[in-house]
C-alpha positions in Angstrom: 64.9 76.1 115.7 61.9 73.6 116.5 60.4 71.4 114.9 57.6 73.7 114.9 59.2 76.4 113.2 60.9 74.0 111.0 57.4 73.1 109.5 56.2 76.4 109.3 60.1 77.5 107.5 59.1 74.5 105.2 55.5 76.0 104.3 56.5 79.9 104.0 59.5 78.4 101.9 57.0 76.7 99.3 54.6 79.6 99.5 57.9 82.1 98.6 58.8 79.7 95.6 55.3 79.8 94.5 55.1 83.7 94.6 59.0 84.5 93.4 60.2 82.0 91.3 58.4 82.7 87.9 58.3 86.4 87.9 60.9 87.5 90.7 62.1 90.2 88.4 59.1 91.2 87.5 57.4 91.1 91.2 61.1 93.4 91.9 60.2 95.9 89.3 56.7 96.7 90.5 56.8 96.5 94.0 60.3 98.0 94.8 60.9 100.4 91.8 63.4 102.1 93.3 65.4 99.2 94.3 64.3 99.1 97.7 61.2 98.3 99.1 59.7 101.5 100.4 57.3 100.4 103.5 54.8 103.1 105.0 54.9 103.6 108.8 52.6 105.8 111.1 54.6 106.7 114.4 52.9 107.1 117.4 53.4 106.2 121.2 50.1 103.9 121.4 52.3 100.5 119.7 49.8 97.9 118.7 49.5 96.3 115.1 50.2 99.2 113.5 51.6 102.0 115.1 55.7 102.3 114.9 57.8 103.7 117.4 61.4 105.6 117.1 64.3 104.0 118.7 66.9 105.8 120.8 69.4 105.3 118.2 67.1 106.6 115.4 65.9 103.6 113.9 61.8 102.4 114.3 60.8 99.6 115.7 57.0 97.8 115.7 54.8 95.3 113.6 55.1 97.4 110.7 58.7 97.2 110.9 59.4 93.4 111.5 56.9 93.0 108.7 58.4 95.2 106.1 62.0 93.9 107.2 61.0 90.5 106.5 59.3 91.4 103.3 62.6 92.9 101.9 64.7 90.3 102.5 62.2 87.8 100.7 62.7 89.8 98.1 66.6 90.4 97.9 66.1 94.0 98.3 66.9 96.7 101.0 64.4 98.2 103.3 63.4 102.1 103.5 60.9 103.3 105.9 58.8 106.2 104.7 57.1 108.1 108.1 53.6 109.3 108.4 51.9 110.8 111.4 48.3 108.4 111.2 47.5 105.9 108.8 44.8 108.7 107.1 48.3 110.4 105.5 49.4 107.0 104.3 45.9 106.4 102.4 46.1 109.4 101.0 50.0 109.1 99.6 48.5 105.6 97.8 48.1 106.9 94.4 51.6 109.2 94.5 54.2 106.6 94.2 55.6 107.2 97.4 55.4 103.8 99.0 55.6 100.5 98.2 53.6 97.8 101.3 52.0 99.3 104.3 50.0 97.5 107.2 47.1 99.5 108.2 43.4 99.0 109.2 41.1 98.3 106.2 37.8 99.4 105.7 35.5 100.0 102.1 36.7 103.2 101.9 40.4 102.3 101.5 39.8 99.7 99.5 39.1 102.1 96.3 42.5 103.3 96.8 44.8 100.1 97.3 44.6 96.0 97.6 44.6 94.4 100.7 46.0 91.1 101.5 45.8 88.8 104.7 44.5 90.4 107.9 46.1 90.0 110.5 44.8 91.9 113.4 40.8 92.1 114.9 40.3 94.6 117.6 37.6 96.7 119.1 36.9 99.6 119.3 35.8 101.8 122.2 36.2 104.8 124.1 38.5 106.3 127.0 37.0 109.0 128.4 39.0 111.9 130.7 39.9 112.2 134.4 37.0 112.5 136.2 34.7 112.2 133.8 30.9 110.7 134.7 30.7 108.9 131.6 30.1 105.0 132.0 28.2 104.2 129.1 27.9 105.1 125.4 24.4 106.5 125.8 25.6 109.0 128.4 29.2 109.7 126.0 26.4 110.3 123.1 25.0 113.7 124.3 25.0 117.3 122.4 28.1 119.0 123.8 30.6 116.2 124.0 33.6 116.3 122.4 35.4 112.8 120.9 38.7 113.4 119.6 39.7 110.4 116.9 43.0 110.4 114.7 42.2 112.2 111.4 40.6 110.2 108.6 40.9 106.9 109.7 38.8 104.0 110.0 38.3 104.7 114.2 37.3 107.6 112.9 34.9 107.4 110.3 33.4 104.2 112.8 32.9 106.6 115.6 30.9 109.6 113.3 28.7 106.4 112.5 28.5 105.3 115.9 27.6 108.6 117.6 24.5 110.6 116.6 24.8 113.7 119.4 28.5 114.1 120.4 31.0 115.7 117.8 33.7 114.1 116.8 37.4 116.0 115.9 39.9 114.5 113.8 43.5 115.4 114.7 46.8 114.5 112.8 48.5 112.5 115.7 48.1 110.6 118.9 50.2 112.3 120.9 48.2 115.3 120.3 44.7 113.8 121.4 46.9 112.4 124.2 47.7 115.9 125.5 44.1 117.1 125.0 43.0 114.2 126.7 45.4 114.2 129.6 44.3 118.1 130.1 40.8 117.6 129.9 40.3 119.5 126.5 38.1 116.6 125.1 36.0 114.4 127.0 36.9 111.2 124.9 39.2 109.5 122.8 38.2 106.7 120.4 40.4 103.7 119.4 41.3 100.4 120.1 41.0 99.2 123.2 44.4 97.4 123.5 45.9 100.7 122.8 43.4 102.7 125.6 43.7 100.4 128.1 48.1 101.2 127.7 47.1 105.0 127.8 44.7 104.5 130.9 48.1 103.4 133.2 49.7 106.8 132.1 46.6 108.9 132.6 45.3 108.5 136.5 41.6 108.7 136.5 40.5 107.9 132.6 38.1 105.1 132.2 37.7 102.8 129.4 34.2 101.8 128.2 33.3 98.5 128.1 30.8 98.6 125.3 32.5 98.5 121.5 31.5 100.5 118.4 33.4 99.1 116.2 36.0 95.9 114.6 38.6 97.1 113.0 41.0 94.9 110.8 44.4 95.2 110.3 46.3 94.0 107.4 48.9 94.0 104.6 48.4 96.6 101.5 49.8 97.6 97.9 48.7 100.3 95.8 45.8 99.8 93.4 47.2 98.0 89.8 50.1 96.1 91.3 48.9 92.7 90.4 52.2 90.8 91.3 53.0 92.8 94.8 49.4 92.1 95.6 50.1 88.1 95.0 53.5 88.1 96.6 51.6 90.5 99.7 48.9 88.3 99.9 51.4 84.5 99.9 54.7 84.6 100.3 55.2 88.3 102.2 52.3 87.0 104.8 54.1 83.8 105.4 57.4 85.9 106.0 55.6 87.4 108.9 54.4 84.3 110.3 57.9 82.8 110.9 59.3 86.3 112.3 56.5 86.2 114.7 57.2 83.0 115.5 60.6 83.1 116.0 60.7 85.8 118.5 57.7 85.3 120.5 57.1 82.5 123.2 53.4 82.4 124.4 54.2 80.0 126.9 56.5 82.6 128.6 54.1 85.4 127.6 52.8 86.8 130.7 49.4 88.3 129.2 49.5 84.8 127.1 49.1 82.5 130.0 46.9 84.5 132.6 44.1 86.5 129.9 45.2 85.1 126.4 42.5 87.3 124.8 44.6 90.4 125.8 47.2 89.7 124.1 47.8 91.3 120.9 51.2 89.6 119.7 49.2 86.1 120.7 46.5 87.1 118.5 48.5 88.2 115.6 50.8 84.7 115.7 47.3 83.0 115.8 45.8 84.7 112.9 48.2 84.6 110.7 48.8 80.8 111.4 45.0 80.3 110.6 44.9 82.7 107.7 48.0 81.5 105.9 49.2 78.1 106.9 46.1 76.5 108.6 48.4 75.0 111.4 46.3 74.9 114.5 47.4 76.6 116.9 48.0 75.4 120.7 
């Protein structure tokens, strides 16, 4: 390990005595009732802060899942995965006991239904429209007739009603879906983050993504609503857990979106803001 990481080890190993050492049984018994800590997913295709993949051997893999991991062995406990289709299904399963920590995109309306902690992802939002399609701009995408397809009651959503005064916008349970609709020329547009357009632009031939944005969205770590202690740990030593995953695993200077567009890349950017958000450590 480098010196580097030995630092930051030595910070996310004061933070974790800070948030476990008083209370750890306590902090056990409210954020993993069960025994294990329970951590909501949303799989999809489009990867990026929050999405989650399946593996070939049936496992997940993605931010999310690194994060949860770490978070669980903090805390001495196993790990369990609980699958959603968008992060709209894992809002609305806040206030049924079903999961423990998720990592999803925060906006006010969440907020009334769980506590977030660090963020740890800023990206824009835009649009990708289909094949062919004569749209450049979001003045000519805003026109009566258009139809925007957005994942169902999220915050890209809700963003995008705001945004767009003329063209209708469709919520739809999955990406893969709006992907298909998309790819066939069912909807004229799809709106999300551009990291995540820009991936599905290589596998559609002739989709364009706008240059203007609608939207920030924010990404970051969430309990349910009274969980004063997961909240803390969430919020110290279960942030600071990521931060030494990410930087154990990812080498910016061997990066190739790192060293020729450093803006682009989204496993940069969430290294960097976590660093700035938990530890204060510039940054090279």
């Amino acid at each position: 390990m480098s010196r580097r990481l030995l630092r930051l080890a030595g910070l996310v190993l004061g933070a974790m005595t800070m948030a476990t050492s008083a209370n750890a049984d306590a902090l056990k018994d409210e954020i993993a009732p069960t025994g294990k800590l329970r951590v909501a997913i949303a799989i999809s295709a489009a990867g990026g802060a929050f999405w989650s993949t399946r593996t070939e051997s049936g496992g997940y893999a993605g931010v999310p899942v690194d994060l949860g991991r770490e978070m669980a062995a903090q805390l001495g406990v196993p790990v369990e995965y609980v699958v959603h289709q968008n992060s709209g299904q894992i809002t609305d399963a806040a206030a049924k006991n079903s999961w423990d920590v998720t990592f999803l995109p925060k906006d006010p309306e969440r907020e009334t239904k769980m506590t977030f902690g660090p963020i740890y992802e800023v990206a824009d939002a835009t649009y990708i429209v289909k094949p062919g399609s004569a749209i450049t701009n979001f003045a000519a995408l805003d026109q009566d007739g258009v139809k925007v397809a957005a994942v169902n009651n999220t915050t890209t959503m809700r963003g995008a009603i705001a945004h767009l005064k003329h063209a209708k916008v469709t919520g739809y349970q999955t990406y893969d879906e709006i992907f298909n609709l998309l790819n066939n020329g069912e909807v004229d547009a799809f709106a999300l983050s551009r990291d995540q357009l820009h991936a599905m632009a290589k596998k559609i031939p002739g989709t364009r993504v706008l240059d203007e944005t609608f939207k920030q969205t924010v990404t970051a770590v969430a309990v349910p609503l009274n969980h004063p202690l997961a909240a803390a740990f969430a919020a110290s030593g279960g942030a600071a857990a990521f931060q030494i995953s990410m930087a154990a695993f990812h080498d910016p200077s061997a990066c190739f979106f790192h060293t020729t567009t450093p803006f682009v890349c989204s496993v940069c950017n969430l290294l960097s803001g976590v660093l700035k958000v938990i530890t204060s450590v510039p940054v090279p």
